[in-house]
Structure formats: C-alpha cells, structure tokens
C-alpha positions as CSV (number, residue, x, y, z in Angstrom):
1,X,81.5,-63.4,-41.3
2,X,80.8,-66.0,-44.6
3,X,79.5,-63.7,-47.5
4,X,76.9,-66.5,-48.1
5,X,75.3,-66.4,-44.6
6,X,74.7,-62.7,-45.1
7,X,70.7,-61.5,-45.9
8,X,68.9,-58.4,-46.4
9,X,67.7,-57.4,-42.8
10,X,70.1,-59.4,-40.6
11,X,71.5,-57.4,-38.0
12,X,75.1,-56.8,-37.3
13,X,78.1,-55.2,-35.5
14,X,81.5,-53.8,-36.7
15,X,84.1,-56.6,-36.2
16,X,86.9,-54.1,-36.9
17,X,86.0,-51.5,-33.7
18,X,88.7,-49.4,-35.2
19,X,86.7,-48.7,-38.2
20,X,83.0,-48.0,-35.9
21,X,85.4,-45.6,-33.7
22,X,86.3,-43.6,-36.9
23,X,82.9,-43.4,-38.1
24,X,81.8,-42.1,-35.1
25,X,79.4,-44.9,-34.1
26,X,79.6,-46.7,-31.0
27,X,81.7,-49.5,-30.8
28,X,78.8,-52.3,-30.1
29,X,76.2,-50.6,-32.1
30,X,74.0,-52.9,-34.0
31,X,72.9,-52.1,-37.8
32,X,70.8,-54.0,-39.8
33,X,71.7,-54.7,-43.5
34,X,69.5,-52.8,-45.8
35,X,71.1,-53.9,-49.2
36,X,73.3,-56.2,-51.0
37,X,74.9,-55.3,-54.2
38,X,76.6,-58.9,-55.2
39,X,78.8,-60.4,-58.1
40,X,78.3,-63.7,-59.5
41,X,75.8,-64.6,-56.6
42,X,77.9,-63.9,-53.6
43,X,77.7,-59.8,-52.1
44,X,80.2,-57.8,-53.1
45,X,79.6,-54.9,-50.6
46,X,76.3,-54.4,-48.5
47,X,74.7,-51.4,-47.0
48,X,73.7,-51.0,-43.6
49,X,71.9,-48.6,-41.5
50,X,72.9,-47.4,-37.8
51,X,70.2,-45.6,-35.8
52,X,71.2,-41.9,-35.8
53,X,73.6,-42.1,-38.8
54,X,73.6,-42.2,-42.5
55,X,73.3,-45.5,-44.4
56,X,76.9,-46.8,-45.0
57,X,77.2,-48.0,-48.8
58,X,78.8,-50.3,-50.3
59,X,81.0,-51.8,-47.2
60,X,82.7,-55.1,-47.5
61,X,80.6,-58.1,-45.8
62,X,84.2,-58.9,-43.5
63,X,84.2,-55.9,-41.9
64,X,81.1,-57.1,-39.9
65,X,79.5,-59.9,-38.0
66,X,76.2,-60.9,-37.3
67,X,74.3,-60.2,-34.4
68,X,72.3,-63.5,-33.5
C-alpha cells in the first residue's frame, strides 16, 4: 500500500494474515485508520481500530492495504 495514498478514515485489511492471525483478529477483518503520526509529510506509522479490539498504534502503513 503507497504511504501517500493513506488518509485518516480509510478502511483497510492486514496484507500480512500472519500478523492479523497473531493478533487474534480475523484474517479479513476490516479496520479503519484512526490516526497518522508522519515524518517529513509521509506517515511513519498509523493507528487503526478493529471492531471488538483495542486500537493498534503506531503500525507500519505496509503491513496493510486498503479496502476500496
């Protein structure tokens, strides 16, 4: 997923299913991003929010895609 596509609200899935398996969510489970914490314009890490789960902080943008 391109760091500059992502925006506050957009709503994704893991594209690592490895990593949503770990967590304990379910592998197609879409989030929406609820923060961006960037660097010299571009987001560092964002945070986004699964129904029934805590808010995951300050993942990388890669290890998601967007949900259209």
């Amino acid at each position: 997923m391109g760091s500059a596509t992502i925006r506050r609200g957009d709503q994704v899935v893991f594209e690592r299913l490895d990593l949503a398996e770990a967590l304990g969510i379910w592998r197609n489970a879409r989030g929406r991003i609820v923060d961006i914490h960037g660097r010299g314009g571009r987001p560092a890490t964002i945070d986004v929010k699964f129904e029934g789960h805590e808010t995951l902080r300050h993942y990388l943008p890669d290890l998601f895609r967007r949900v259209q």
